[in-house]
N, CA, C and O atoms as a GROMACS GRO file, in nm:
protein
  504
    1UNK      N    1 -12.103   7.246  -5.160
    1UNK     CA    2 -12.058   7.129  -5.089
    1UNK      C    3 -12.175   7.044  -5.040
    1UNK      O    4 -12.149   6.923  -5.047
    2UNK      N    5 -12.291   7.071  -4.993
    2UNK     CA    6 -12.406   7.069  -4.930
    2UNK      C    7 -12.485   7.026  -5.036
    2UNK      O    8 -12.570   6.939  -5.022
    3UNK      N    9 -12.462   7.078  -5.132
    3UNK     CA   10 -12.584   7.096  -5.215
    3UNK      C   11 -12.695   6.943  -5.275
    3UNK      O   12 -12.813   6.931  -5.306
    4UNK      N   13 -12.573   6.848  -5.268
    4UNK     CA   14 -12.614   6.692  -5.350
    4UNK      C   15 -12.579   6.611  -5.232
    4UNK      O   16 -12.532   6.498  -5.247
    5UNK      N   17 -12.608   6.685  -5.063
    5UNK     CA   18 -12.641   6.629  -4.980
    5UNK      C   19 -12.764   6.534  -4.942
    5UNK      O   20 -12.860   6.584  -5.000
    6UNK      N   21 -12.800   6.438  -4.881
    6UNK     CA   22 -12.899   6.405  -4.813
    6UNK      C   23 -12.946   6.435  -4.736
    6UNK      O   24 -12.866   6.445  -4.643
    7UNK      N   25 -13.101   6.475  -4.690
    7UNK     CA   26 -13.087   6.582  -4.605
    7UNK      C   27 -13.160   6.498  -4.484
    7UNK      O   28 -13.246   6.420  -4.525
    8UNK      N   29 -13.143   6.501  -4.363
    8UNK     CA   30 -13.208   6.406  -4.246
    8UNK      C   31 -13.272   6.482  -4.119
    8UNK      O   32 -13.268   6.605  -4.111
    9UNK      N   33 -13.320   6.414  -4.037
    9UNK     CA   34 -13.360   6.510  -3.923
    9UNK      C   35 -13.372   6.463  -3.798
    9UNK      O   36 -13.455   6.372  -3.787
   10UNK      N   37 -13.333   6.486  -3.728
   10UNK     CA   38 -13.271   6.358  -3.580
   10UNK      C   39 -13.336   6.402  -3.507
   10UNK      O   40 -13.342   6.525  -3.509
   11UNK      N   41 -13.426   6.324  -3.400
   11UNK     CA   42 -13.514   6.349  -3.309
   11UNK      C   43 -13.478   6.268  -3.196
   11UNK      O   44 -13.522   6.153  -3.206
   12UNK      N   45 -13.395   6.300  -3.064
   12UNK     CA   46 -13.404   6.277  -2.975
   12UNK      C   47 -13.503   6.213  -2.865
   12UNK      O   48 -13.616   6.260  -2.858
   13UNK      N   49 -13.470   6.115  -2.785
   13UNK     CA   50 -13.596   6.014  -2.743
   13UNK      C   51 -13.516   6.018  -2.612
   13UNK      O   52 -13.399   5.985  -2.628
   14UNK      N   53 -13.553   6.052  -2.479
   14UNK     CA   54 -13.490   6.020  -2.356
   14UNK      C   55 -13.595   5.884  -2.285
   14UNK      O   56 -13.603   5.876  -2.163
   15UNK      N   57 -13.663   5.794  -2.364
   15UNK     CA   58 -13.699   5.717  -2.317
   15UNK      C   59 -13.735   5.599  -2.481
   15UNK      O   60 -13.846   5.579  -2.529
   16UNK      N   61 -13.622   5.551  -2.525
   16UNK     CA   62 -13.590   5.531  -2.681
   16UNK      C   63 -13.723   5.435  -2.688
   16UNK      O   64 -13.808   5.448  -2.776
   17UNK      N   65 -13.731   5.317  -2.562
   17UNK     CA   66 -13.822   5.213  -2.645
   17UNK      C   67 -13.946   5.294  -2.624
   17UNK      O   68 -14.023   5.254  -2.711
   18UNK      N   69 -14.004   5.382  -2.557
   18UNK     CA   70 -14.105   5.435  -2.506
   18UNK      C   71 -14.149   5.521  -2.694
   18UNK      O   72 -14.244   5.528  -2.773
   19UNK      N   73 -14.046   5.553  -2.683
   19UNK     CA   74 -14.052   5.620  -2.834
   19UNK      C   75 -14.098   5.566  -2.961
   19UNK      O   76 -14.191   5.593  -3.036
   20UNK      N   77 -13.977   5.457  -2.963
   20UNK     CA   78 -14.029   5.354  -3.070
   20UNK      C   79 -14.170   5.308  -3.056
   20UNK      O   80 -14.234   5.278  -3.157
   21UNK      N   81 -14.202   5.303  -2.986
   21UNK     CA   82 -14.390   5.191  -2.952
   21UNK      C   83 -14.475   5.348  -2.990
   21UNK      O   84 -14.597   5.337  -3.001
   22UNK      N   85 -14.431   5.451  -3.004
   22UNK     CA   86 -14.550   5.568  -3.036
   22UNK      C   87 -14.503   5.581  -3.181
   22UNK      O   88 -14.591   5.637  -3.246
   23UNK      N   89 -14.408   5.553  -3.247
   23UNK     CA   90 -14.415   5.589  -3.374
   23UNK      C   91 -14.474   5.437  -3.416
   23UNK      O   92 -14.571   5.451  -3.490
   24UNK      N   93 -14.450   5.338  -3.397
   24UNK     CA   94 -14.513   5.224  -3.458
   24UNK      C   95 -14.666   5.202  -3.404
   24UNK      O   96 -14.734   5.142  -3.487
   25UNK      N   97 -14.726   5.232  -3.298
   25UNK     CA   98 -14.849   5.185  -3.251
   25UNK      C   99 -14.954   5.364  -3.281
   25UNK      O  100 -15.077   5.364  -3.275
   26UNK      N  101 -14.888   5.469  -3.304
   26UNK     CA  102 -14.958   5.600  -3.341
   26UNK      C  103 -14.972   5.643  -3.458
   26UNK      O  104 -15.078   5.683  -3.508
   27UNK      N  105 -14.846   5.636  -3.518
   27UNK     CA  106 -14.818   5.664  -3.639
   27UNK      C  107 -14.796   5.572  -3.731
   27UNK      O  108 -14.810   5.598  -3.851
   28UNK      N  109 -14.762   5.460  -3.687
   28UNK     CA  110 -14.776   5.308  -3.770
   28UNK      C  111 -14.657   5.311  -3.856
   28UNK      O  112 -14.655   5.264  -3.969
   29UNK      N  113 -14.555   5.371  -3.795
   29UNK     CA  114 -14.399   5.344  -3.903
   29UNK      C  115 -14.358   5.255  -3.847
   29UNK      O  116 -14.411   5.225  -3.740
   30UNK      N  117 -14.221   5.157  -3.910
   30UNK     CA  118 -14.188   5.088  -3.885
   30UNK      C  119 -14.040   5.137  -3.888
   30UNK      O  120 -14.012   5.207  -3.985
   31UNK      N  121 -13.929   5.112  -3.789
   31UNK     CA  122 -13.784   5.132  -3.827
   31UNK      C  123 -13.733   5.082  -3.967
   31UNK      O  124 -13.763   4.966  -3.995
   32UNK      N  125 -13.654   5.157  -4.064
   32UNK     CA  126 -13.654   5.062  -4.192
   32UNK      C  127 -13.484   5.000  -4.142
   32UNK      O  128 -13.438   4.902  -4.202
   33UNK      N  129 -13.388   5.081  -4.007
   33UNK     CA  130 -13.296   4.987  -3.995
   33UNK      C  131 -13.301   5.008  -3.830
   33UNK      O  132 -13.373   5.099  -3.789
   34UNK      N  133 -13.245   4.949  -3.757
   34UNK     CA  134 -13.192   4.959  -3.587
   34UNK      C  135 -13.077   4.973  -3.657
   34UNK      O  136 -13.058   4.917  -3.765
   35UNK      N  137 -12.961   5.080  -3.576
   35UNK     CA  138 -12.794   5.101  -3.578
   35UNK      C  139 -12.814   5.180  -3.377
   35UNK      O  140 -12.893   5.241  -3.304
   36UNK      N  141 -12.682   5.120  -3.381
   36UNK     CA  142 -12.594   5.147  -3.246
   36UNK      C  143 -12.667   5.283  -3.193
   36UNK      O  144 -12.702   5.302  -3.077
   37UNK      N  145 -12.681   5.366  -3.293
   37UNK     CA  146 -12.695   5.493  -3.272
   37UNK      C  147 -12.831   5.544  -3.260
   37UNK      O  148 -12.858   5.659  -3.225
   38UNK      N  149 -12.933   5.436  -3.297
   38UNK     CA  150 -13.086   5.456  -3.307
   38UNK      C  151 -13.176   5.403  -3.442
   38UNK      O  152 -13.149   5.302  -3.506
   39UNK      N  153 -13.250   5.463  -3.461
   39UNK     CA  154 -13.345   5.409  -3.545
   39UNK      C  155 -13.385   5.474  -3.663
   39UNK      O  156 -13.451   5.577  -3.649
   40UNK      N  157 -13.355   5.432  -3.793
   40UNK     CA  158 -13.435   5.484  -3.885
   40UNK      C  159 -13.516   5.460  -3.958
   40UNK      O  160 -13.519   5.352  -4.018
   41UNK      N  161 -13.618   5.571  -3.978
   41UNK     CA  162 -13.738   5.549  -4.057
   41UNK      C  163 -13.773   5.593  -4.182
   41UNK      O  164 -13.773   5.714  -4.207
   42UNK      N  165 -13.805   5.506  -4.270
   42UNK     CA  166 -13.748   5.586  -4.435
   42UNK      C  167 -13.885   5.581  -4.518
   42UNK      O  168 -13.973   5.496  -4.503
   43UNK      N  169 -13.887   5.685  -4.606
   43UNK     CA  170 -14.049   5.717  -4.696
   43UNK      C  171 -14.009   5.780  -4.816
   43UNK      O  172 -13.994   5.900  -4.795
   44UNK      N  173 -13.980   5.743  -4.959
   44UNK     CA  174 -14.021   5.790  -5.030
   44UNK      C  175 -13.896   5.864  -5.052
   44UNK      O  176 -13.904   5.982  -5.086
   45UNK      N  177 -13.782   5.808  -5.036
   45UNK     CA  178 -13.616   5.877  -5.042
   45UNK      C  179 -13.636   5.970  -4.920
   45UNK      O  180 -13.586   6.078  -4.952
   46UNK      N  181 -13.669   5.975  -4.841
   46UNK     CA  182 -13.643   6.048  -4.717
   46UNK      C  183 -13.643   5.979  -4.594
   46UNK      O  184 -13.705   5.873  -4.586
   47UNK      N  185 -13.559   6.038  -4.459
   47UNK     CA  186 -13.567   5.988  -4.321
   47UNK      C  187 -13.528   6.065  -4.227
   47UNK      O  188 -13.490   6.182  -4.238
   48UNK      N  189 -13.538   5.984  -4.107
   48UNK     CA  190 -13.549   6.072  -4.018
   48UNK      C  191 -13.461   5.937  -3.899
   48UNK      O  192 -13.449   5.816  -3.923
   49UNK      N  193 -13.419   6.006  -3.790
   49UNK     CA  194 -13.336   5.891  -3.708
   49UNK      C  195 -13.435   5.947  -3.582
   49UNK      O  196 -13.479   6.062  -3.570
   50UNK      N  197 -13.453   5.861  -3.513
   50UNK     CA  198 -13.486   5.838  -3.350
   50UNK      C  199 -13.358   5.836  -3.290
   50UNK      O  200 -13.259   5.799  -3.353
   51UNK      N  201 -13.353   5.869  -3.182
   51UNK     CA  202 -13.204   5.835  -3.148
   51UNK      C  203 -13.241   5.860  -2.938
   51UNK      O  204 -13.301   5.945  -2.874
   52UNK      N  205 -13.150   5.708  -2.894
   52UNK     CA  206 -13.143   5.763  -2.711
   52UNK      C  207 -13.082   5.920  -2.704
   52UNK      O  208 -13.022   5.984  -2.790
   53UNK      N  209 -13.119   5.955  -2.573
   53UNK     CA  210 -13.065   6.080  -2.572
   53UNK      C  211 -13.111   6.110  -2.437
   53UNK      O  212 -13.227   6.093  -2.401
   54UNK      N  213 -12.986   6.170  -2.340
   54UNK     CA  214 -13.036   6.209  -2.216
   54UNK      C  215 -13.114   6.336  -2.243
   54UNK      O  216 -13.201   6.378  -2.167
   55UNK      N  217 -13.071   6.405  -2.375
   55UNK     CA  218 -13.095   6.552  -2.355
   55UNK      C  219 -13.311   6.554  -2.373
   55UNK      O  220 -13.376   6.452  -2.353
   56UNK      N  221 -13.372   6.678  -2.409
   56UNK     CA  222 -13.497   6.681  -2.377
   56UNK      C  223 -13.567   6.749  -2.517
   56UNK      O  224 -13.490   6.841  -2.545
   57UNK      N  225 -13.632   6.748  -2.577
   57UNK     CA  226 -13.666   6.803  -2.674
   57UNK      C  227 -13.729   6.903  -2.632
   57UNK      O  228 -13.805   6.901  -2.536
   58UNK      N  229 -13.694   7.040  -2.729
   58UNK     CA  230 -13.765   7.134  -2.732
   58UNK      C  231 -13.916   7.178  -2.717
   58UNK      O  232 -13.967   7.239  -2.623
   59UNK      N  233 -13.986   7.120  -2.858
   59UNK     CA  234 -14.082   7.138  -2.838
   59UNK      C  235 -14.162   7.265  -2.856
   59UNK      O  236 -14.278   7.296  -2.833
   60UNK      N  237 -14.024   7.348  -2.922
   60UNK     CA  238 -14.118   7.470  -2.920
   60UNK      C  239 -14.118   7.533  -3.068
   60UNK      O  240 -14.170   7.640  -3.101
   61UNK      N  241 -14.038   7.429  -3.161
   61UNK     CA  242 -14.059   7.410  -3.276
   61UNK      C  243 -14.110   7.328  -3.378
   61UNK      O  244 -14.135   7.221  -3.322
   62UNK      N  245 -14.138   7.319  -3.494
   62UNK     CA  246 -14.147   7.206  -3.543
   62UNK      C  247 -14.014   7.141  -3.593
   62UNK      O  248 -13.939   7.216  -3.655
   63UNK      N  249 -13.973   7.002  -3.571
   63UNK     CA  250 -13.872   6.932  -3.593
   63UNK      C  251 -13.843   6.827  -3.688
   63UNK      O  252 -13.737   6.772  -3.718
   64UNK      N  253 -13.957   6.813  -3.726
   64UNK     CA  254 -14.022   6.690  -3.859
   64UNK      C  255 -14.148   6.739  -3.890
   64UNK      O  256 -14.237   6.775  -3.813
   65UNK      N  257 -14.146   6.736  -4.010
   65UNK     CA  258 -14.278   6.802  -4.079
   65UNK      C  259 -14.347   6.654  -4.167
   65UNK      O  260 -14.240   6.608  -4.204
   66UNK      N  261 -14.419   6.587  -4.204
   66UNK     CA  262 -14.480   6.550  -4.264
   66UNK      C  263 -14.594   6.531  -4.375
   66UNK      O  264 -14.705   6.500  -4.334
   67UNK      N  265 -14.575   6.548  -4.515
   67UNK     CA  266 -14.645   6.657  -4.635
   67UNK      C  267 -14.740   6.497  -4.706
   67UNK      O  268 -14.697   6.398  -4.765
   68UNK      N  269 -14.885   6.540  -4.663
   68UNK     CA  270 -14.982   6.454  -4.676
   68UNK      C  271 -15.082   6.526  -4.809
   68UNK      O  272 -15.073   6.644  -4.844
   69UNK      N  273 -15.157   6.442  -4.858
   69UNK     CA  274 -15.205   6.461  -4.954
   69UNK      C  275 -15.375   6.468  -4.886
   69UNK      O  276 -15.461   6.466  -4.974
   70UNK      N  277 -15.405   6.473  -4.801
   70UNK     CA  278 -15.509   6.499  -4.694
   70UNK      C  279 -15.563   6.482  -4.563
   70UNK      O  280 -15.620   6.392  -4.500
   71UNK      N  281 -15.510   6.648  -4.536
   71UNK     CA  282 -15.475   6.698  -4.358
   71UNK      C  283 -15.599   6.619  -4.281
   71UNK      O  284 -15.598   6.543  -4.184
   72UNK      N  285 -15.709   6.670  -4.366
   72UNK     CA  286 -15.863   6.638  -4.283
   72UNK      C  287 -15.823   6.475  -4.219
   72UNK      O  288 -15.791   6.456  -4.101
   73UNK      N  289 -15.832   6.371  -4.318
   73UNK     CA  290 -15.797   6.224  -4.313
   73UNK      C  291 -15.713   6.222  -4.201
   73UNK      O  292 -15.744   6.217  -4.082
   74UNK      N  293 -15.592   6.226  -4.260
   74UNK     CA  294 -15.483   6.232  -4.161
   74UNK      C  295 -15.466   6.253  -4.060
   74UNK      O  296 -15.409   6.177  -3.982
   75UNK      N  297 -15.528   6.398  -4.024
   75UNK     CA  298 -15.561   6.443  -3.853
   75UNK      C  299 -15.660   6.349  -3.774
   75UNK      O  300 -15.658   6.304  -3.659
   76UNK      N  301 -15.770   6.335  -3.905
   76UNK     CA  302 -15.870   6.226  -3.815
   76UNK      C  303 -15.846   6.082  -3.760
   76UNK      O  304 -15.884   6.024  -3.658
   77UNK      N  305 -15.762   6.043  -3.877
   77UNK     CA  306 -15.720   5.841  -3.857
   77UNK      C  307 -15.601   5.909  -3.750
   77UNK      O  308 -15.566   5.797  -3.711
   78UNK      N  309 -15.530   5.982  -3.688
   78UNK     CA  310 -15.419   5.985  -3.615
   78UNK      C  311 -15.525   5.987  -3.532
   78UNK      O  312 -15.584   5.883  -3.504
   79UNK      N  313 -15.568   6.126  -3.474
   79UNK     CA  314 -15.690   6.154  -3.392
   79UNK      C  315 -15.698   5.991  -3.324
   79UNK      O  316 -15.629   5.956  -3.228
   80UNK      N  317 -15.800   5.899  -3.399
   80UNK     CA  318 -15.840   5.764  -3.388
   80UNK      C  319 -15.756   5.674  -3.311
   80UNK      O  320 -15.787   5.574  -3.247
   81UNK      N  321 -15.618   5.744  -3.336
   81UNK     CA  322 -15.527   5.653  -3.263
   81UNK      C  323 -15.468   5.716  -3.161
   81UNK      O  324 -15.347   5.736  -3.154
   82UNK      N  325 -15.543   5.746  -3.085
   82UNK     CA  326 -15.500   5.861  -2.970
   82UNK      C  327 -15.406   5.944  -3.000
   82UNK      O  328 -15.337   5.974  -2.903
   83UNK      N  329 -15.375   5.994  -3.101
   83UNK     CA  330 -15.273   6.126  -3.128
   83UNK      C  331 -15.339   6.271  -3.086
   83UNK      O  332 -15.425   6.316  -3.162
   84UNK      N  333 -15.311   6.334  -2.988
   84UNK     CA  334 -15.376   6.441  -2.944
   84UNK      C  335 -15.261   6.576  -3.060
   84UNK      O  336 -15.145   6.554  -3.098
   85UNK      N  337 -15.338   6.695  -3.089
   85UNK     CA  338 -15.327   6.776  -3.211
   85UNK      C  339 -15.331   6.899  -3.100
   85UNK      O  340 -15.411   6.911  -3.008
   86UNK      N  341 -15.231   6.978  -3.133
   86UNK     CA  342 -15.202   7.089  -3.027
   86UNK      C  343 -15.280   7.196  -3.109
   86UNK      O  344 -15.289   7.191  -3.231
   87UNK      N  345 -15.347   7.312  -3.013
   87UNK     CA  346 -15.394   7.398  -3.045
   87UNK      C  347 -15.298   7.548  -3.017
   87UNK      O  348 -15.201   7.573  -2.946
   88UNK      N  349 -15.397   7.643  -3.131
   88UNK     CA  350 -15.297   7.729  -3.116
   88UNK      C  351 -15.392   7.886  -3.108
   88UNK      O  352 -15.512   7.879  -3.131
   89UNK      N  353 -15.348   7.982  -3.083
   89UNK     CA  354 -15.445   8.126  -3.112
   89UNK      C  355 -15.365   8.220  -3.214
   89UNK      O  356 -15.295   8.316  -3.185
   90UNK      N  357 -15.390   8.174  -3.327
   90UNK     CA  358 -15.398   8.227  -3.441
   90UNK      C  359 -15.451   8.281  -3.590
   90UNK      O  360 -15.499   8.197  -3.666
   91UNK      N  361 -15.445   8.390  -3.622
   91UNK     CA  362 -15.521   8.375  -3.734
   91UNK      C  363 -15.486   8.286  -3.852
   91UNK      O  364 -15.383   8.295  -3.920
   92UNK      N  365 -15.568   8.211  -3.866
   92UNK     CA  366 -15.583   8.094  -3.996
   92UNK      C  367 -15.584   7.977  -3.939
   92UNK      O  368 -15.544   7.880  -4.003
   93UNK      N  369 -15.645   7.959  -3.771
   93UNK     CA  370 -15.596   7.859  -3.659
   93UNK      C  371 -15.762   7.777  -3.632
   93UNK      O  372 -15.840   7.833  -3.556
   94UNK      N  373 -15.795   7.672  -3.686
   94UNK     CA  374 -15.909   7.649  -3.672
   94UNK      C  375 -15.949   7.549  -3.566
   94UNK      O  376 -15.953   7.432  -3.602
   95UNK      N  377 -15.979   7.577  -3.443
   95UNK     CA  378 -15.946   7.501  -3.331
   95UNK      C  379 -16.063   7.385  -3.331
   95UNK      O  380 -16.053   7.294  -3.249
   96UNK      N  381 -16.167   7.389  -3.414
   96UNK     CA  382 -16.242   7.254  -3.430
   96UNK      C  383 -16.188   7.171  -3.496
   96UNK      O  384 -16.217   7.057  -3.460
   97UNK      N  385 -16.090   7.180  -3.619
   97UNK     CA  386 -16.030   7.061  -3.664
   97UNK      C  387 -15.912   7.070  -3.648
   97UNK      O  388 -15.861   7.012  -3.744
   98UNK      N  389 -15.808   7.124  -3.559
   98UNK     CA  390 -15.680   7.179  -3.523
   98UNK      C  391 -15.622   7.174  -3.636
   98UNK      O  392 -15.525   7.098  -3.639
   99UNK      N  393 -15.654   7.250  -3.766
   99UNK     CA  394 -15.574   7.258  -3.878
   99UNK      C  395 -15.574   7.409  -3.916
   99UNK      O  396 -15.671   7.484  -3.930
  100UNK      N  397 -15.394   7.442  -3.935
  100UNK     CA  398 -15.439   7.608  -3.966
  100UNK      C  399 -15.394   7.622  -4.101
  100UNK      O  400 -15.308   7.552  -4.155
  101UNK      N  401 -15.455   7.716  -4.152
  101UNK     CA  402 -15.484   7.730  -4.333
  101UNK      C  403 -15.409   7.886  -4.339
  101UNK      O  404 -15.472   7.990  -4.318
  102UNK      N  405 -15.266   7.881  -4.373
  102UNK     CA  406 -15.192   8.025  -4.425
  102UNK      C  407 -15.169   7.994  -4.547
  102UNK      O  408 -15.130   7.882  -4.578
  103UNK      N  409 -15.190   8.086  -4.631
  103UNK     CA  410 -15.145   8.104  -4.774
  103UNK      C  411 -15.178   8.011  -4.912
  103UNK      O  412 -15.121   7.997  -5.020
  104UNK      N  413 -15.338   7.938  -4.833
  104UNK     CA  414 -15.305   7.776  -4.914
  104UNK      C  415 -15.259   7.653  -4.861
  104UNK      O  416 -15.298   7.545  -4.906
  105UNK      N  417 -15.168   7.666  -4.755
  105UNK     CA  418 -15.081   7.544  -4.699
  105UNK      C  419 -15.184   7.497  -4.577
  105UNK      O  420 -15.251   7.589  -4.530
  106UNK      N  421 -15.201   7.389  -4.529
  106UNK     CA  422 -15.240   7.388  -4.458
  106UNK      C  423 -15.190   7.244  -4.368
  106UNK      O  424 -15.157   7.132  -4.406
  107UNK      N  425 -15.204   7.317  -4.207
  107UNK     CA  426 -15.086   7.262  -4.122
  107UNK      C  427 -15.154   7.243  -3.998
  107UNK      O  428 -15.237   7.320  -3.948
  108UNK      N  429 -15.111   7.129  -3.950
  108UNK     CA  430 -15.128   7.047  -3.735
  108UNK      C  431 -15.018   7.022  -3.728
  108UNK      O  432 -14.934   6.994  -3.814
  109UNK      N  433 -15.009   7.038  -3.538
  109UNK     CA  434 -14.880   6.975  -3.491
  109UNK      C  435 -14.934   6.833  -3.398
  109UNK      O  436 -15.053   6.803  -3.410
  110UNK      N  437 -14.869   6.771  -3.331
  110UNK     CA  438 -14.845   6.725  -3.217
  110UNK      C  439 -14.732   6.682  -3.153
  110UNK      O  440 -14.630   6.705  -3.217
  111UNK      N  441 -14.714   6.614  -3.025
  111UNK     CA  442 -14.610   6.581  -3.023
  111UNK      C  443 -14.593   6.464  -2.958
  111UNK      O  444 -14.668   6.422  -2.870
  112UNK      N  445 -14.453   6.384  -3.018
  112UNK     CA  446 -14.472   6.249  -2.956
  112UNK      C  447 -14.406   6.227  -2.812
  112UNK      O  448 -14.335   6.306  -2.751
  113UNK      N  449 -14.448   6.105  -2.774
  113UNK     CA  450 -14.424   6.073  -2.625
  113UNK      C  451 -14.283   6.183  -2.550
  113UNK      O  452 -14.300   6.236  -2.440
  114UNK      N  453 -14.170   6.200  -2.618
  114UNK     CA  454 -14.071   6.288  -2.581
  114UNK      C  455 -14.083   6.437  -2.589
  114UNK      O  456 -14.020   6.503  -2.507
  115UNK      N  457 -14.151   6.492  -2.673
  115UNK     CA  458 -14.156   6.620  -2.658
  115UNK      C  459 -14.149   6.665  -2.798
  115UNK      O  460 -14.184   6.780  -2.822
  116UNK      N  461 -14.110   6.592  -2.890
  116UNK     CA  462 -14.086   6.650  -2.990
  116UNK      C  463 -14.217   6.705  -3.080
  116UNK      O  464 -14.322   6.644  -3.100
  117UNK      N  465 -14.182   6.828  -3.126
  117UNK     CA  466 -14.339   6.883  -3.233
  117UNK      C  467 -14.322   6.856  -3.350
  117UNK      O  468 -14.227   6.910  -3.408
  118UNK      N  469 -14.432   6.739  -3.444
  118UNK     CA  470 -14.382   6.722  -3.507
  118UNK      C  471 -14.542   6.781  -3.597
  118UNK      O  472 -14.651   6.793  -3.543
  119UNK      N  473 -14.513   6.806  -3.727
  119UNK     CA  474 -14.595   6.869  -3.817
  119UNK      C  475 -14.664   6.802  -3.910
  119UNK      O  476 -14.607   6.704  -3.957
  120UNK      N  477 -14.771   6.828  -3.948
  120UNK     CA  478 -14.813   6.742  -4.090
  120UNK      C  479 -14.864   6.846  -4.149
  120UNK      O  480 -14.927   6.926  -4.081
  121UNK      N  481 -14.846   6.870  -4.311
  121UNK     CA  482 -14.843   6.973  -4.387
  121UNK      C  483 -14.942   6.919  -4.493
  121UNK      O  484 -14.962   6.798  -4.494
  122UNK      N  485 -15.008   7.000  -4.586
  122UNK     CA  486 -15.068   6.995  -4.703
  122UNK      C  487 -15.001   7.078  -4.768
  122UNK      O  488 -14.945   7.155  -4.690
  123UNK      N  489 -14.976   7.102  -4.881
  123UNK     CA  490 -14.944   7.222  -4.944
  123UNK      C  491 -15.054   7.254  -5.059
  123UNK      O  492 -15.117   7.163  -5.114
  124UNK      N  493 -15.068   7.376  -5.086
  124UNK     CA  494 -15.116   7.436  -5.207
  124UNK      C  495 -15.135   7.405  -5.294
  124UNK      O  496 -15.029   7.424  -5.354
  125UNK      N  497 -15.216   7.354  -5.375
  125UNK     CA  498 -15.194   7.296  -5.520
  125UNK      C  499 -15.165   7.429  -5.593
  125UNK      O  500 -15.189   7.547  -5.567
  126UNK      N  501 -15.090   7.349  -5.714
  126UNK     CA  502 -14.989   7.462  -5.756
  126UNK      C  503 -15.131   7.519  -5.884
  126UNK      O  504 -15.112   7.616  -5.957
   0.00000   0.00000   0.00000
């Protein structure tokens, strides 16, 4: 039933415009629509909704992942734009460039103005 679904990922904002101005002025997305219900942002056949919300984000997961073609870059030009990169104590956890390297993959979090953890991934070349 699922299967030739679209698949999405809703991120809660208890302060919506506060939200919107960190994904466009941090991360440099742009909403691709405004609806009643919030905001979406679209890449490459995929999205994700912003949405008001009294409730609070977790935070103690990752909730949006983001799969870049180079972490180093990426961490650094965010870095540049005041994106602070959460650290962690783990093995494969490299706390000078907050990027941790399991299996090949290699992965940072941070999180935006609400709480949410959001991820940026490399993967393995195959």
């Amino acid at each position: 039933m699922l299967a030739n679904a679209r698949y999405q990922a809703t991120l809660p904002a208890s302060n919506f415009e506060r939200a919107k101005a960190f994904y466009a002025d941090k991360l440099g997305l742009t909403p691709a629509s405004d609806v009643p219900a919030g905001a979406f942002y679209e890449s490459n056949g995929t999205r994700f909704l912003l949405f008001p919300s009294s409730g609070a984000a977790s935070g103690t997961h990752t909730q949006l992942g983001f799969d870049v073609d180079d972490i180093a870059a990426t961490v650094k030009d965010l870095e540049g734009r005041g994106v602070h990169f959460e650290e962690y104590d783990f093995p494969g956890f490299d706390k000078a460039t907050r990027i941790a390297t399991v299996g090949g993959v290699q992965s940072a979090w941070f999180k935006d103005t609400e709480g949410n953890l959001l991820g940026i991934v490399q993967l393995a070349e195959d």
